[in-house]
C-alpha positions as CSV (number, residue, x, y, z in Angstrom):
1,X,-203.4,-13.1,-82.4
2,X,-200.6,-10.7,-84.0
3,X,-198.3,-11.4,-81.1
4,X,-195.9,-13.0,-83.8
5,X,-195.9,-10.7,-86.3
6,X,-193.4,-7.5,-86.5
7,X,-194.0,-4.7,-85.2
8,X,-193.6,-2.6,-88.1
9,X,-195.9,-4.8,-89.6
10,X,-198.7,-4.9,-87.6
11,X,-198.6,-0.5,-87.5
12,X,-198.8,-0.8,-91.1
13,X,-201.9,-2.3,-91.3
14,X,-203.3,-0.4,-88.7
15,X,-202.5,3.1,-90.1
16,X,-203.7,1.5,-93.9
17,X,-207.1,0.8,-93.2
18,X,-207.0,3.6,-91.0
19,X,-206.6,6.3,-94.2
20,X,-208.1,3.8,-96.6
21,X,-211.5,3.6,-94.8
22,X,-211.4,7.5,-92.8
23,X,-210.6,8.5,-97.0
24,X,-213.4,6.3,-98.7
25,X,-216.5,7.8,-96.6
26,X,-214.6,11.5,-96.3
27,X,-213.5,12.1,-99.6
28,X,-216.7,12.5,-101.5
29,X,-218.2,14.4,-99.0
30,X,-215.8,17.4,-98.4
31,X,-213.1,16.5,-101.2
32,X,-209.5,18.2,-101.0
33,X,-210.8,20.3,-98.2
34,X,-210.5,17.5,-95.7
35,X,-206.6,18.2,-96.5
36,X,-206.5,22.1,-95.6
37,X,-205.3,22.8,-92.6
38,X,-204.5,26.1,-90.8
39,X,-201.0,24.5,-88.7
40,X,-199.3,21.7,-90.6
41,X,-196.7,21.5,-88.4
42,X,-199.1,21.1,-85.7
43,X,-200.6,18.2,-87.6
44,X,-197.4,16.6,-88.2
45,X,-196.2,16.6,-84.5
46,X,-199.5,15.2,-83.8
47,X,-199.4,11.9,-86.6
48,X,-196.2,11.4,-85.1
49,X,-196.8,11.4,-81.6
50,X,-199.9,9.1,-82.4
51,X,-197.6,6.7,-84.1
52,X,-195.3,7.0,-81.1
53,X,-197.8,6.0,-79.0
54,X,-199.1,2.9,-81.0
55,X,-195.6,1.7,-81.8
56,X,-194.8,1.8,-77.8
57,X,-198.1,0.2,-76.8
58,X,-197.2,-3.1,-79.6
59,X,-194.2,-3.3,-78.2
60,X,-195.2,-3.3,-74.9
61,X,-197.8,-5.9,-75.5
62,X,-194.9,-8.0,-76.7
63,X,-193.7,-8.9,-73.1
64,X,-197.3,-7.4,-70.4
65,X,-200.5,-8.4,-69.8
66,X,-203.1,-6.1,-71.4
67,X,-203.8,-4.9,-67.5
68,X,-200.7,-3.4,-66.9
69,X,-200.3,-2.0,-70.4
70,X,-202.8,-0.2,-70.1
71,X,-203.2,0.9,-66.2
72,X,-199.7,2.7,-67.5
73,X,-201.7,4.1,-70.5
74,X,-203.7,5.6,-68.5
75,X,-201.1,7.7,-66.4
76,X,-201.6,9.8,-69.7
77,X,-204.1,12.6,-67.8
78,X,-201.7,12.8,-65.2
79,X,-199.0,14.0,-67.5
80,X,-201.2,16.1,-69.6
81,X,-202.1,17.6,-66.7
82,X,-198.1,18.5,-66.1
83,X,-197.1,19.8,-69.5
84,X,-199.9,21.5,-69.8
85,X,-198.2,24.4,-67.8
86,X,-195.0,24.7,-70.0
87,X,-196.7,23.8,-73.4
88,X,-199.8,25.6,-72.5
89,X,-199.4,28.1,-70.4
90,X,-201.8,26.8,-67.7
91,X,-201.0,27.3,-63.8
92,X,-201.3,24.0,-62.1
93,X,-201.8,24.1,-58.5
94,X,-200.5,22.1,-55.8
95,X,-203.6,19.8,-55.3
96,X,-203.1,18.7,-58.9
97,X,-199.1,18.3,-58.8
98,X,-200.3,16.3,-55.3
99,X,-202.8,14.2,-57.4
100,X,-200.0,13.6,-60.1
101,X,-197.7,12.6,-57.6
102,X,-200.1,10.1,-56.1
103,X,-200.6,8.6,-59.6
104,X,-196.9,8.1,-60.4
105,X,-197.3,6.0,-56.9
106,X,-199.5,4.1,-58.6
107,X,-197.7,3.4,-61.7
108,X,-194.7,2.0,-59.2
109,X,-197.3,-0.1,-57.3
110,X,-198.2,-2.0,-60.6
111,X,-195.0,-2.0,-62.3
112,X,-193.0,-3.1,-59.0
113,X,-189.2,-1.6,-59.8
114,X,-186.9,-3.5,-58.0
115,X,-188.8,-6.6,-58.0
116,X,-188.7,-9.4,-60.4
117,X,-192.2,-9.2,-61.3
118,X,-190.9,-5.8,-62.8
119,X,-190.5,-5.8,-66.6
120,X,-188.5,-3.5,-68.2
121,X,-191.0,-3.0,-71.1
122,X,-193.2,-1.5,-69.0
123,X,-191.1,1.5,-69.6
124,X,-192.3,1.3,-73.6
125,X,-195.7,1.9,-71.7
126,X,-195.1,4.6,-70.2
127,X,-193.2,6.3,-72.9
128,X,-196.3,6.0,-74.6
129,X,-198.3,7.1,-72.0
130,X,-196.1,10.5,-72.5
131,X,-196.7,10.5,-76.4
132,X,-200.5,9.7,-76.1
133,X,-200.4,13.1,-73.5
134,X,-198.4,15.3,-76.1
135,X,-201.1,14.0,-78.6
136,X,-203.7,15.2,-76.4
137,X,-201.9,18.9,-76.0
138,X,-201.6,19.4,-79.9
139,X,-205.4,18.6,-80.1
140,X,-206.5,20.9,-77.9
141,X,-204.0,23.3,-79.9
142,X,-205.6,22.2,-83.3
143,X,-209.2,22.5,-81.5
144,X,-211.4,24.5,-83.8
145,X,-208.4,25.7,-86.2
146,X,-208.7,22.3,-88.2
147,X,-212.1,20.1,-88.5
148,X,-212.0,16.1,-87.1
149,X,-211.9,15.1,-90.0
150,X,-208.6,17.1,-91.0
151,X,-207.4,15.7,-87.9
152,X,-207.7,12.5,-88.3
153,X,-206.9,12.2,-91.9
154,X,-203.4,14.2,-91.1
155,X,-202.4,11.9,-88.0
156,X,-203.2,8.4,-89.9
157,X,-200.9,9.8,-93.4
158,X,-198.6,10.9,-91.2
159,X,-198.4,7.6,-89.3
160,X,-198.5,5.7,-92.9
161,X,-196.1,7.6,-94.3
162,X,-193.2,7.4,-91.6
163,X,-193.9,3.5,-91.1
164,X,-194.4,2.0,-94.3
165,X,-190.3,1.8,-95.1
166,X,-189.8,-0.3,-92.6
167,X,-193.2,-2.0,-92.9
168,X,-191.9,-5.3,-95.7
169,X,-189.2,-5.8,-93.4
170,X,-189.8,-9.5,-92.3
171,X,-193.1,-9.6,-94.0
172,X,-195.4,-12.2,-92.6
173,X,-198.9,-13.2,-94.1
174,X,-201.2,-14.2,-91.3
175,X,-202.5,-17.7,-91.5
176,X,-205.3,-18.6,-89.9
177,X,-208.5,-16.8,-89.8
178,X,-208.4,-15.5,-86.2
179,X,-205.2,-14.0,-87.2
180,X,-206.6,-12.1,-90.8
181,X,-209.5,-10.8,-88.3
182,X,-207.0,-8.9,-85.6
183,X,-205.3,-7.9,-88.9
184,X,-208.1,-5.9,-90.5
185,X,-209.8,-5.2,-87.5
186,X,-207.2,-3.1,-85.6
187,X,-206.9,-0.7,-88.5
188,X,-210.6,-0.7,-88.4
189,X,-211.0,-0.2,-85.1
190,X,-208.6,2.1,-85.1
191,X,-210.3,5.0,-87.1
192,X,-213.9,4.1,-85.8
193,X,-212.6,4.9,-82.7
194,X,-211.4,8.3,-83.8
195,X,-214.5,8.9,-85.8
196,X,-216.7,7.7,-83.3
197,X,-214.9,9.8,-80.5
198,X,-215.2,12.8,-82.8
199,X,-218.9,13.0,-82.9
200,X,-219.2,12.4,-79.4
201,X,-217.4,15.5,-79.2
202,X,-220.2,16.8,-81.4
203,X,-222.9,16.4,-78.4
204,X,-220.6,16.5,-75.0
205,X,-218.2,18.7,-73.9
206,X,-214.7,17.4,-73.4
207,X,-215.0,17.4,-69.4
208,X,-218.5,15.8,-69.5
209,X,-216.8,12.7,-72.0
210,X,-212.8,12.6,-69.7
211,X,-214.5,10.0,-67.3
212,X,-215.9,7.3,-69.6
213,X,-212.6,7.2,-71.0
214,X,-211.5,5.2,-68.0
215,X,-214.6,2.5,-68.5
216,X,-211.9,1.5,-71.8
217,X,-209.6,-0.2,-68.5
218,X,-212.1,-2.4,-67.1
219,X,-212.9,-3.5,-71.0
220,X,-209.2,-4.2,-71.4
221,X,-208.9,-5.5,-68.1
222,X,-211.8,-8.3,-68.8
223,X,-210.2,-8.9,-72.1
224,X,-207.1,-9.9,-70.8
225,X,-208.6,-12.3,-68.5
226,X,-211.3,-13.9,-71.0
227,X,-209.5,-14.0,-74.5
228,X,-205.8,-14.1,-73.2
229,X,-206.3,-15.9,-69.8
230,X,-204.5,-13.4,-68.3
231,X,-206.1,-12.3,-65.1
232,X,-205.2,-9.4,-63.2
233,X,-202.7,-9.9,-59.7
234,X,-203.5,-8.3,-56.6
235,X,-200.8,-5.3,-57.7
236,X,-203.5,-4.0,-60.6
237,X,-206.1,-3.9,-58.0
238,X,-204.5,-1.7,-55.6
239,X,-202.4,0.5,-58.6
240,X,-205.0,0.6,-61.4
241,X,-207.7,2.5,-58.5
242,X,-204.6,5.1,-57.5
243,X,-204.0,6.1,-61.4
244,X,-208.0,6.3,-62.2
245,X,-209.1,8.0,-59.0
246,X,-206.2,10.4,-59.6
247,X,-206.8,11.0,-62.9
248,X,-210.9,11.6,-62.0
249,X,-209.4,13.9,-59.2
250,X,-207.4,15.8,-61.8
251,X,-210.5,16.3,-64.4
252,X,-213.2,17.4,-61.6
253,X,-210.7,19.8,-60.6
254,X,-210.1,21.6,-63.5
255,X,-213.5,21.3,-64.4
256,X,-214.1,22.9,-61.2
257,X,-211.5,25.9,-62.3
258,X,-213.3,26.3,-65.5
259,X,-216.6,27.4,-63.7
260,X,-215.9,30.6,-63.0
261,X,-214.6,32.0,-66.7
262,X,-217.6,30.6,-68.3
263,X,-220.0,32.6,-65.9
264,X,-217.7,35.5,-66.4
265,X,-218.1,34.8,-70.6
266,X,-222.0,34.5,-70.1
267,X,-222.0,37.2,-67.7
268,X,-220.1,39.8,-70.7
């Protein structure tokens, strides 16, 4: 476990192996031209709202269970689906303000305000909830104007670069083998999951991928309960469904919307 270890720490490592291993299998294939990039600043908003989001999820794994931590993650559709009108331009119509209003009930249901089974760092969750959305929006910004692999080279030197002054801060050597096995493996992890979600990209349209994505909460979810002995409560049952069938809700509708302009682009 890396539960003891700082925070800063912990990013470190993650964003490390992240460019060391994205930059040992990239780089002798395409060279500098994994590095040219038609937006920098684009790419640079994005690394840092992916290291906003990772830095908010550690710390809220500090002090929540992996379910709620990530039931809150996922809120992240619903607030794509809300910025994308004044970052995007896109109209969003009532039935999907409606479905984003349902899932913000959700998010109360397993946070419980008010209560003391509420945690205030359940607020880091959902702040990175909102950076894991702007994340999303600069994608779909950068999509086809930079390659994956400009992508995700850009967001994990970014991410290294801002983090690594504060990264010896407290330095702490793991010590134990579970330990030096969480430590490599989320940087691994980390940019196979970019890679891997890259080429999935490759062979599935975006909409036809959006629902799997939720499969990553009942992973999470079992996780929790197995390695952590954490099992869900009754308040993840009823809130974790709202979000997700929300969130579903939101993606069939505007894949629903999109219908019509492709036949109009086939038709032309």
């Amino acid at each position: 476990s890396l539960a003891g270890m700082p925070t800063g720490e912990i990013v470190f490592i993650r964003y490390f192996l992240h460019v060391a291993v994205l930059l040992a299998f990239v780089l002798p294939t395409q060279g500098k031209a994994v590095f040219v990039t038609a937006s920098w600043k684009l790419e640079v908003l994005r690394g840092l709202a992916l290291l906003a989001t990772t830095v908010f999820n550690f710390l809220a794994l500090r002090y929540l269970p992996l379910t709620i931590t990530s039931a809150l993650m996922f809120t992240m559709p619903l607030i794509v689906c809300a910025l994308s009108g004044p970052l995007l331009g896109e109209i969003v119509g009532w039935r999907r303000w409606l479905a984003i209003v349902v899932g913000f009930i959700g998010i109360l249901i397993v946070t419980r305000p008010g209560t003391d089974a509420f945690h205030p760092a359940a607020l880091f969750s959902i702040m990175g909830a909102f950076c894991a959305a702007l994340y999303s929006i600069i994608t779909r910004k950068l999509a086809g104007v930079d390659s994956a692999s400009t992508q995700t080279a850009y967001a994990g030197i970014v991410s290294l670069v801002c983090v690594t002054p504060f990264a010896f801060n407290g330095w702490v050597w793991p010590d134990d083998t579970g330990t030096w096995i969480a430590f490599f493996g989320a940087g691994v992890a980390g940019v196979l999951a970019h890679q891997l979600n890259a080429v999935a990209h490759r062979f599935a349209a975006p909409s036809v991928l959006a629902p799997f994505s939720y499969l990553e909460l009942l992973y999470l979810a079992f996780a929790s309960w197995i390695v952590f002995g954490e099992p869900p409560d009754i308040s993840f049952y009823i809130g974790a469904p709202i979000i997700i069938l929300s969130g579903l809700y939101i993606w069939r509708r505007e894949r629903r919307l999109a219908r019509p302009a492709i036949t109009a682009r086939i038709a032309d």
